[in-house]
Backbone as CSV, one residue per row, in Angstrom:
resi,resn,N_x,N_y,N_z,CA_x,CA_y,CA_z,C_x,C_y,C_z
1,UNK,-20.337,-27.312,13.529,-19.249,-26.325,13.477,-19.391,-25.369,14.659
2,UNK,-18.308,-25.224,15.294,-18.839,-24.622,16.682,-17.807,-23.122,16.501
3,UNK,-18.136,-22.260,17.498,-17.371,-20.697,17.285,-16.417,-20.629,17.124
4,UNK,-15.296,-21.604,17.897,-14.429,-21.217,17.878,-13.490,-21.892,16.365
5,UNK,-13.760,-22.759,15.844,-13.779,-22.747,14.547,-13.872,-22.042,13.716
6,UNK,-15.386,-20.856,13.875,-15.584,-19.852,12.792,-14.522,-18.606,12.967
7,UNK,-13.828,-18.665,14.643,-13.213,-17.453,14.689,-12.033,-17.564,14.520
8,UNK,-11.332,-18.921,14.018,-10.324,-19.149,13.163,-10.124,-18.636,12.017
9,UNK,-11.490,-19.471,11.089,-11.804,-19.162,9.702,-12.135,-17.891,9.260
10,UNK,-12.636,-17.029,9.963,-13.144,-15.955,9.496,-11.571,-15.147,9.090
11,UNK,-10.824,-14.982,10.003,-9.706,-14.015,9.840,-8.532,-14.344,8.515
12,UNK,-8.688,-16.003,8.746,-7.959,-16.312,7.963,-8.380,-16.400,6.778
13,UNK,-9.452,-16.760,6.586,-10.517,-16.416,4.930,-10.034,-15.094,4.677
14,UNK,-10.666,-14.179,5.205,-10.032,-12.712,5.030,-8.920,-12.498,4.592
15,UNK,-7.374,-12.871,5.300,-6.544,-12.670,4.851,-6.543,-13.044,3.571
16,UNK,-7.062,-13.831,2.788,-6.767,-14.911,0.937,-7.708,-13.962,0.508
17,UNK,-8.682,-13.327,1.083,-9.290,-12.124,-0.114,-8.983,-11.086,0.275
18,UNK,-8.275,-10.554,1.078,-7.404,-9.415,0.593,-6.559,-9.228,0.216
19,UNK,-5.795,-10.946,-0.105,-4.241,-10.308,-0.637,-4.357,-10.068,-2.123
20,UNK,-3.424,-9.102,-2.110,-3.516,-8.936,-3.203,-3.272,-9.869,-4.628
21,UNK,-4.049,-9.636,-5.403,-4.428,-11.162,-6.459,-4.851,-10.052,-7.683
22,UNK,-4.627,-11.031,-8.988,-5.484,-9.720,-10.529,-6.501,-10.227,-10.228
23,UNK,-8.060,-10.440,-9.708,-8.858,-9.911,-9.203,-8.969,-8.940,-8.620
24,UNK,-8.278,-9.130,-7.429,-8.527,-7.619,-6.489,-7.971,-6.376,-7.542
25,UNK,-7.044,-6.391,-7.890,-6.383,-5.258,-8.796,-6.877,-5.066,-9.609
26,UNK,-7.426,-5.659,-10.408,-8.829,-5.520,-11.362,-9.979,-4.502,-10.975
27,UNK,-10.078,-4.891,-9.570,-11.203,-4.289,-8.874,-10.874,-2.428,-8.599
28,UNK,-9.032,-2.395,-8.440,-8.379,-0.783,-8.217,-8.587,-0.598,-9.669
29,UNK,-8.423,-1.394,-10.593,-8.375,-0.687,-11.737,-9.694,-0.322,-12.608
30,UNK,-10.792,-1.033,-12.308,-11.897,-0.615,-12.715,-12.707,0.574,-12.049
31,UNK,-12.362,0.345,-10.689,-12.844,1.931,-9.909,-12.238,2.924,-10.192
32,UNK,-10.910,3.006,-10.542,-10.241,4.092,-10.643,-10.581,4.615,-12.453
33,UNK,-11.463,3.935,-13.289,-11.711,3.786,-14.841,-13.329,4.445,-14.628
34,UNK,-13.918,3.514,-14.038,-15.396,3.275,-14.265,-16.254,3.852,-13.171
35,UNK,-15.318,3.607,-11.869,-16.343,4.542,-10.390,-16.257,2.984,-9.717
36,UNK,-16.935,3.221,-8.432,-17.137,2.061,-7.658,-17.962,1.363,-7.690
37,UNK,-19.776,1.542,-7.984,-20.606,0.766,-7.939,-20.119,0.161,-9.355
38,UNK,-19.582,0.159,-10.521,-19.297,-0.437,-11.888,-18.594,-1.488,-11.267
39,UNK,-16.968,-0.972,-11.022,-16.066,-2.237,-10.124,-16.748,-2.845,-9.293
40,UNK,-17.416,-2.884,-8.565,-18.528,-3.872,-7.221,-18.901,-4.762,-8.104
41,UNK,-20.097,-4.184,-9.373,-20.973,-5.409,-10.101,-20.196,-6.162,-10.905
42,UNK,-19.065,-5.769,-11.355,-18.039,-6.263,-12.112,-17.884,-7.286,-11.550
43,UNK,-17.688,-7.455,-10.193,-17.063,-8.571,-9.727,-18.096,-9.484,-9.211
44,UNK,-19.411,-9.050,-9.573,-20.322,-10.691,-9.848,-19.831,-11.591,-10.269
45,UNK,-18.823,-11.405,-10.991,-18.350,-12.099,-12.702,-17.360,-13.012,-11.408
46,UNK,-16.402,-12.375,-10.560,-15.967,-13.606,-9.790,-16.297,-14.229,-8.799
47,UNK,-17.659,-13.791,-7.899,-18.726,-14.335,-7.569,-18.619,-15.320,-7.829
48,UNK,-19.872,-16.010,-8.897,-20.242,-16.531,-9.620,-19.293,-17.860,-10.182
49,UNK,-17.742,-17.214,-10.369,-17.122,-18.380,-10.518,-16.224,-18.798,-9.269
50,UNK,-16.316,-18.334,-8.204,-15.817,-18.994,-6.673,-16.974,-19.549,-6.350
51,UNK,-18.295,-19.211,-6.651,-19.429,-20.337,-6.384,-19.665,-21.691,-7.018
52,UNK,-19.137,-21.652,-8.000,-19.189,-22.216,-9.070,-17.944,-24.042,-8.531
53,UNK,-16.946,-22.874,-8.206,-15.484,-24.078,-7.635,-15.709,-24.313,-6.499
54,UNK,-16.638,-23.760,-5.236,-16.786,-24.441,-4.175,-17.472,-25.318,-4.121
55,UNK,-19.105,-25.121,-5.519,-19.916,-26.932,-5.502,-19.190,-27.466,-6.031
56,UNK,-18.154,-27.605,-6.939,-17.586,-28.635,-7.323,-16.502,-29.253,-5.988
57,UNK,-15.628,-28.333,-5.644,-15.220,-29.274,-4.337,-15.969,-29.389,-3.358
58,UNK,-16.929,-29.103,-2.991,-18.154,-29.483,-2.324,-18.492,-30.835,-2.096
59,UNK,-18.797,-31.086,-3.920,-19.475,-32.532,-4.333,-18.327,-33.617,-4.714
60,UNK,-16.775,-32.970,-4.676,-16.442,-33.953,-4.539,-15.425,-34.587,-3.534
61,UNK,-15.305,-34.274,-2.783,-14.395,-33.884,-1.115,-15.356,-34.166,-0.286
62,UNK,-16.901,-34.430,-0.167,-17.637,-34.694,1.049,-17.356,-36.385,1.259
63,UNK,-17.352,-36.901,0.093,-16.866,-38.878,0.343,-15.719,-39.079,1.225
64,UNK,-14.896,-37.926,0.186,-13.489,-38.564,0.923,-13.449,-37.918,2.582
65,UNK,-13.798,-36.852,2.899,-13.769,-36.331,3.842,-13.980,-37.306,5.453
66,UNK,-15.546,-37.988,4.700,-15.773,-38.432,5.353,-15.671,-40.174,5.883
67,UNK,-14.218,-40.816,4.859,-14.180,-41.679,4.941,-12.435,-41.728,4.865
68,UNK,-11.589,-40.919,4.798,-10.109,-41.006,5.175,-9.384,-39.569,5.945
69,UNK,-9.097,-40.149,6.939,-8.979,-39.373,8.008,-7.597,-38.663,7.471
70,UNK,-6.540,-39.729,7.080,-5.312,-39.641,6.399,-5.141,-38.269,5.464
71,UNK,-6.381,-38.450,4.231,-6.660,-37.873,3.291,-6.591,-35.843,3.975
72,UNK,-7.637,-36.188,4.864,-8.076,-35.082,5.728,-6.811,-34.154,5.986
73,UNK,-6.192,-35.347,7.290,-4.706,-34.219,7.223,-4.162,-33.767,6.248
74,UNK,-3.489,-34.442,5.183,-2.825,-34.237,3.879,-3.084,-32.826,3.282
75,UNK,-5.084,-32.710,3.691,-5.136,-31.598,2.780,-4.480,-30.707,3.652
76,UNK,-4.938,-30.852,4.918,-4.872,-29.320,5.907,-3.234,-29.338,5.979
77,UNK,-2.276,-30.059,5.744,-0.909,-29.894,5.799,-0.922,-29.021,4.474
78,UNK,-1.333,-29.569,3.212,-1.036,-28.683,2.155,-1.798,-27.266,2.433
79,UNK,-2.433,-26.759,2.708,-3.281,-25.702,2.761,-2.727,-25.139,3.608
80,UNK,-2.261,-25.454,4.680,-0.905,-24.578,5.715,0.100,-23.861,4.941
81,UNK,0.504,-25.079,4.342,1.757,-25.308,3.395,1.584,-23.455,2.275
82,UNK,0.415,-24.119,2.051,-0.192,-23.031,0.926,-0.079,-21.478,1.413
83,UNK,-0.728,-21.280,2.239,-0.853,-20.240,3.255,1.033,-19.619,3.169
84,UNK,1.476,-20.202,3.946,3.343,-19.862,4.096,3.394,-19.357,2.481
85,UNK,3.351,-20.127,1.620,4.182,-19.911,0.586,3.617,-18.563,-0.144
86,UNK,2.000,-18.267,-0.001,1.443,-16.986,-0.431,2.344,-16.214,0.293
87,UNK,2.241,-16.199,1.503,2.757,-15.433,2.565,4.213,-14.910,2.281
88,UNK,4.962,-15.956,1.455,6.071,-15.702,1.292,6.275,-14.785,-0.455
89,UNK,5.747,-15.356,-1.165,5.341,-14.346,-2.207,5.272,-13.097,-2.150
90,UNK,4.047,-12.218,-1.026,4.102,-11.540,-1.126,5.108,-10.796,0.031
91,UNK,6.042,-11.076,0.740,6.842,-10.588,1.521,8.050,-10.475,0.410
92,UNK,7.686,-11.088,-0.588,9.350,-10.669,-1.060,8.651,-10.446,-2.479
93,UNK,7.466,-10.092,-3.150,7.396,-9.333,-4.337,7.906,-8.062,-4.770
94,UNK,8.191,-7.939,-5.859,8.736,-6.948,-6.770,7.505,-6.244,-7.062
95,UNK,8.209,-4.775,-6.094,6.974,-3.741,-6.628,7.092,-3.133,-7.584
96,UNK,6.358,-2.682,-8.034,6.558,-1.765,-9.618,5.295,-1.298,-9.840
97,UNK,5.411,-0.354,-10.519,4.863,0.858,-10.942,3.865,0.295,-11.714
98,UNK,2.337,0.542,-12.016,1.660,0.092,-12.511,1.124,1.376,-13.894
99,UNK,0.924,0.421,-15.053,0.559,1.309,-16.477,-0.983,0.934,-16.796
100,UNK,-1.981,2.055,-16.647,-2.904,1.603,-17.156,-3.755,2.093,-19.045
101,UNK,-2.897,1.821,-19.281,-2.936,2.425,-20.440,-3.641,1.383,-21.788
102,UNK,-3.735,0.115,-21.348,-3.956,-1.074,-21.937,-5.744,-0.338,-21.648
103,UNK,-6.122,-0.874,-23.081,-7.320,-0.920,-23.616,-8.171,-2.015,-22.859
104,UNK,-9.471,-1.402,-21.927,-10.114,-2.076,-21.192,-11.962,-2.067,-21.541
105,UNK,-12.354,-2.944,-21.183,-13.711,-3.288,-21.839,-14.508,-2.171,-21.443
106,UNK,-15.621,-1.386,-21.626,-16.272,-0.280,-21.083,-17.885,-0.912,-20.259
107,UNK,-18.127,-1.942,-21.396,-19.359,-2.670,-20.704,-19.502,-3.520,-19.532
108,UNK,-20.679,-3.140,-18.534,-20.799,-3.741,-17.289,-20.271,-5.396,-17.659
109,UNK,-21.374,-6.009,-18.863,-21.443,-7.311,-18.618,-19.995,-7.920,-19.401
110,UNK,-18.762,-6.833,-19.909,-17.344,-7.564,-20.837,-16.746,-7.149,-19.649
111,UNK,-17.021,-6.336,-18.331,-16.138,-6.026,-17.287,-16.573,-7.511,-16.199
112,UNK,-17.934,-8.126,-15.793,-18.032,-8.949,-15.273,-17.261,-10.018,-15.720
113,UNK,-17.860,-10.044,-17.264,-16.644,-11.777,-17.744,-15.448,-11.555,-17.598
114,UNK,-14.685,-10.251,-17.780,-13.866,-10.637,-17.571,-13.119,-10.961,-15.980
115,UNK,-13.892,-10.585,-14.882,-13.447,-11.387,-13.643,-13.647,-12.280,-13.621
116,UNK,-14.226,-12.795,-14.487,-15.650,-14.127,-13.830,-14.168,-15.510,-14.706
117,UNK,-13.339,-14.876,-15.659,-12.327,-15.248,-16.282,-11.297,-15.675,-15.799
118,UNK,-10.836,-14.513,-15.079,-9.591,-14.341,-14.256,-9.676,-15.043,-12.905
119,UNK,-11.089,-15.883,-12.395,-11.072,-16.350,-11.151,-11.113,-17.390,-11.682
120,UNK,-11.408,-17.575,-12.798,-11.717,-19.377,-13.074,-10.797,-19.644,-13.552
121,UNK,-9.444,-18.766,-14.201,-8.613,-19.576,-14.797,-7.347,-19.351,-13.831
122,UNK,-8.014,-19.073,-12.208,-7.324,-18.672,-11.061,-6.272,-20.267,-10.725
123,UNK,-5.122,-20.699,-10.186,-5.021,-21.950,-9.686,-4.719,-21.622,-8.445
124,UNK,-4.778,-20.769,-7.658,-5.024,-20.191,-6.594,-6.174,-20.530,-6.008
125,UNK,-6.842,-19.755,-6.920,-8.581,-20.048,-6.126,-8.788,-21.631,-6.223
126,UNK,-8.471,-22.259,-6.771,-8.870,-23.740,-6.889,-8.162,-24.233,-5.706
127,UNK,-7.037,-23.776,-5.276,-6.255,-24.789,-4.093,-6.981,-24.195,-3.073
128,UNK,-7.850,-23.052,-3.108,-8.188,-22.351,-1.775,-9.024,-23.417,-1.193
129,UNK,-10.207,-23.794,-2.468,-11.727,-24.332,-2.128,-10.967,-25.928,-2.042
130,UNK,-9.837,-26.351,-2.238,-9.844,-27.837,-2.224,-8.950,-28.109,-1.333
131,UNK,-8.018,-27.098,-1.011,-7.183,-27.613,0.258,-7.153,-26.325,1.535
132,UNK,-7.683,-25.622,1.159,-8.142,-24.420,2.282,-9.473,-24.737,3.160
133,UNK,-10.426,-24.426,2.885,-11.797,-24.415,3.141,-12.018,-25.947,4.228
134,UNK,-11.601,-26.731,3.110,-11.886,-28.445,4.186,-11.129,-28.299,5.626
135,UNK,-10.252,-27.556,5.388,-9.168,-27.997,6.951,-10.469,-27.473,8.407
136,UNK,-11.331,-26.877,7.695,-12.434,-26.359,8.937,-13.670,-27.505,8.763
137,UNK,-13.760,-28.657,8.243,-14.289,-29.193,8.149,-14.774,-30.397,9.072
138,UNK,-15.346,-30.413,10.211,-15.586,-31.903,11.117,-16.265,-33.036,10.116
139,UNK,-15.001,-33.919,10.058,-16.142,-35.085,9.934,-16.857,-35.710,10.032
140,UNK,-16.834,-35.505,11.912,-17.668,-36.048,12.275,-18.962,-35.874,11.984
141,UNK,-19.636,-34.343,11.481,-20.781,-34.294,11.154,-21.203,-33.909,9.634
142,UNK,-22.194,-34.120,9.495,-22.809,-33.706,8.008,-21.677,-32.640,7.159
143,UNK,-21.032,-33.054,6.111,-20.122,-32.260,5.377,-20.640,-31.276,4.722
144,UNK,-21.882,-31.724,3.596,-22.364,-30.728,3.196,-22.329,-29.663,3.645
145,UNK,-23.432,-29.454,4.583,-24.319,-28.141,4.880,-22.430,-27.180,5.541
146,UNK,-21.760,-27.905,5.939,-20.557,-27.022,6.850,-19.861,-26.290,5.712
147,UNK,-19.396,-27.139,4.321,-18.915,-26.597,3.277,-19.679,-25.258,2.841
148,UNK,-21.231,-25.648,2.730,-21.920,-24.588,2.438,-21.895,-23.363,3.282
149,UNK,-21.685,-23.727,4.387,-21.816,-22.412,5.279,-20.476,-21.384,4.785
150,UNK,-19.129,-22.399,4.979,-18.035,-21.774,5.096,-18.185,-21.433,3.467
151,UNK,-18.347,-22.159,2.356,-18.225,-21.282,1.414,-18.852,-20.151,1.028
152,UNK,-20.172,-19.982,1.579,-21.185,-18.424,1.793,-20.857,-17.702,2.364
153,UNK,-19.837,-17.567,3.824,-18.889,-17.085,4.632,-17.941,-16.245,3.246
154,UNK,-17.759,-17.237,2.839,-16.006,-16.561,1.710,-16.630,-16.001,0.779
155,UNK,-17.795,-16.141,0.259,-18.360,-15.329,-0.956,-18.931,-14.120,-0.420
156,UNK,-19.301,-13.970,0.788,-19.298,-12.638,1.749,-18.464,-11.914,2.375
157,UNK,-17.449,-12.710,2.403,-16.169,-11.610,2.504,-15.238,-11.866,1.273
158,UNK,-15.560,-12.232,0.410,-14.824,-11.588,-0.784,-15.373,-10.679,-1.429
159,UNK,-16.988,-10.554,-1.240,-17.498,-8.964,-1.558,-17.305,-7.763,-0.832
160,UNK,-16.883,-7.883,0.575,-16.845,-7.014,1.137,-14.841,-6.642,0.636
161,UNK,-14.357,-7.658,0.032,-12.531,-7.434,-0.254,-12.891,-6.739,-1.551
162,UNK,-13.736,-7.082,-2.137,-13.735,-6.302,-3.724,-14.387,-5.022,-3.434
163,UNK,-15.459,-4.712,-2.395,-15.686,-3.314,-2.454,-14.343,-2.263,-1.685
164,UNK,-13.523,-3.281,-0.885,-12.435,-2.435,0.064,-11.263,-1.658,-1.096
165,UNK,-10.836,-2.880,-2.037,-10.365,-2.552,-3.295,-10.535,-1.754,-4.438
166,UNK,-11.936,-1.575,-4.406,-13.060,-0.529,-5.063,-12.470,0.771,-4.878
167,UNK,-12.578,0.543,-3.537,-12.452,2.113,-2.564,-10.986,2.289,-2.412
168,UNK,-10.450,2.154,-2.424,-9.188,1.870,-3.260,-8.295,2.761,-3.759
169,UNK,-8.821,1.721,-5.329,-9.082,2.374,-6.435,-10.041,3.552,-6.576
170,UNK,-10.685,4.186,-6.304,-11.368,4.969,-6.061,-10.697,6.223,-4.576
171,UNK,-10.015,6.412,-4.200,-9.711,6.897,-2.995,-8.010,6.862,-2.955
172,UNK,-7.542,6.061,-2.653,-6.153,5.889,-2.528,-5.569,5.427,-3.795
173,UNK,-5.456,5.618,-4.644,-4.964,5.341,-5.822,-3.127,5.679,-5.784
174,UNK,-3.259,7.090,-5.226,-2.026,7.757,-5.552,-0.796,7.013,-4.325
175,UNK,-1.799,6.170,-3.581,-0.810,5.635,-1.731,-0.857,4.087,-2.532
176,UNK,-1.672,3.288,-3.241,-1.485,1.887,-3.327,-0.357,1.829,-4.843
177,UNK,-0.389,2.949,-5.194,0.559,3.010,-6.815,2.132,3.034,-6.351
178,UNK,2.374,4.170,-4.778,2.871,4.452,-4.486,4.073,3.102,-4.293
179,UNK,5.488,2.326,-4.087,5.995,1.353,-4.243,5.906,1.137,-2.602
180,UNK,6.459,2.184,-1.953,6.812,2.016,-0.702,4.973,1.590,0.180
181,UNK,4.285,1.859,0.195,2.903,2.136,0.454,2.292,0.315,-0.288
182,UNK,2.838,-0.120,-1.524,2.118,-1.229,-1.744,2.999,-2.626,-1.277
183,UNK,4.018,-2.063,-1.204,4.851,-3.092,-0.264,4.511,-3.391,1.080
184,UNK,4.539,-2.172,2.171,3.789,-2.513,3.315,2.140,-3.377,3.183
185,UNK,1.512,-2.968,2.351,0.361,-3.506,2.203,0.807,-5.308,1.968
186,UNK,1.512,-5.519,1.056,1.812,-6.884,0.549,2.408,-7.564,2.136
187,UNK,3.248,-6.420,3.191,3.441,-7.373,4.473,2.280,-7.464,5.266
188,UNK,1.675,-6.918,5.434,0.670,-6.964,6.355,-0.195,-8.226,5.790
189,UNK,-0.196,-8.235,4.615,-0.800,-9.555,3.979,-0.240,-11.049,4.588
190,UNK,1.108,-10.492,4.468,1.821,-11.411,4.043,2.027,-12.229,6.030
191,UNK,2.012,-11.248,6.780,2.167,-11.482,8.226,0.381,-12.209,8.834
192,UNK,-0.518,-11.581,8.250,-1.739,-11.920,9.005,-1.912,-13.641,7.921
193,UNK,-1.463,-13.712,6.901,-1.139,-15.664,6.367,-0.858,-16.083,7.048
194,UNK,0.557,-15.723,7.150,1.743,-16.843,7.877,0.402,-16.995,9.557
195,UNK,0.453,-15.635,10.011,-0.534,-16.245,11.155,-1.352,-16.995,11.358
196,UNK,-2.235,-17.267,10.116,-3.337,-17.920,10.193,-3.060,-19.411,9.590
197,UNK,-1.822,-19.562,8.890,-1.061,-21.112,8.747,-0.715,-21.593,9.780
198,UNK,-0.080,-20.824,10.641,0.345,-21.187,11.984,-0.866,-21.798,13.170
199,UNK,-1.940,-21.075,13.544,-2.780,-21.435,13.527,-3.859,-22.737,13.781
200,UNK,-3.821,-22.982,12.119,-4.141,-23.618,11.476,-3.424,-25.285,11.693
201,UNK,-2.188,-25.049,11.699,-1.187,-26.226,12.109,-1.007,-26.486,13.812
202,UNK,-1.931,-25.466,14.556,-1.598,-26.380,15.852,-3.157,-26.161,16.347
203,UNK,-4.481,-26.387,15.294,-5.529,-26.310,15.856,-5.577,-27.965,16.103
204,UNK,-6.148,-28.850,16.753,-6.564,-30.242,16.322,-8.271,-30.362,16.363
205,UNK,-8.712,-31.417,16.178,-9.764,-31.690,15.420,-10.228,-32.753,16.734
206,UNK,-11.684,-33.011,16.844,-11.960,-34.162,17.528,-11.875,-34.744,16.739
């Protein structure tokens, strides 16, 4: 995997953990409940289950990877594909006013499960690790260890997206509640995707 690969992936990883997702909002809403270091450990809980979905497409995407080239494109067309259509989601979501008034767990370890919940019963996060992640993948060399890298990459900047969210929730509460204020946020999301689909669709591969 050579740099200029990682300096694809890095920005564009970034963009899928900061957009906004009920994880991340989970994360404004527990800081703004509990404080920030609570929301941070909380989100072991989705840690744990994005680690969890990258060995599984890990272990089962290194065969095919490395034996249909066909297969290969397909994904990285869908995962482009994917990219636009987030992108487009959040350029045209309905903002609204958020109620936190719903009865929320107080304990560290019923605040972890419940991220550790909300990522696994994510179908988002599942298309990320099975048609996102591979498009940075050379076949030509050892699949494993590259999956591993790039998925330790995304579990390090999705901690650093859950503490940004933290702070947040914790700090800007009254600017991300705000409609006009979480809309711009949803474009800027929504513009640094589409960029990194784009990208993505005219990188080629040896």
């Amino acid at each position: 995997m050579n740099i200029s690969t990682l300096l694809i992936f890095i920005p564009a990883c970034f963009a899928l953990n900061m957009a906004p997702g009920p994880n991340n909002l989970l994360s404004v809403n527990n800081a703004t409940h509990y404080g920030f270091w609570t929301s941070c450990l909380a989100g072991t809980g989705r840690l744990i289950a994005f680690a969890v979905m990258i060995a599984l497409a890990a272990a089962g995407l290194t065969a095919v990877l490395e034996t249909s080239e066909l297969v290969f494109l397909g994904i990285k067309l869908l995962g482009a594909a994917y990219l636009f259509y987030l992108a487009f989601k959040l350029w045209t979501a309905k903002i609204q006013d958020q109620d936190s008034n719903d009865a929320k767990p107080r304990n560290l370890v019923d605040l972890a499960k419940q991220e550790f919940l909300i990522a696994a019963g994510n179908p988002k996060a599942i298309l990320i690790f099975t048609a996102f992640l591979p498009q940075f993948i050379d076949p030509a060399h050892d699949v494993a260890p590259q999956f591993a890298m790039l998925g330790a990459l995304f579990l390090v900047l999705e901690m650093v997206a859950l503490a940004g969210y933290a702070l947040i929730g914790l700090h800007l509460r009254r600017w991300f509640n705000n409609p006009k204020g979480k809309s711009l946020f949803n474009r800027i999301c929504a513009v640094l995707l589409s960029a990194a689909a784009s990208l993505l669709l005219v990188t080629r591969r040896a």
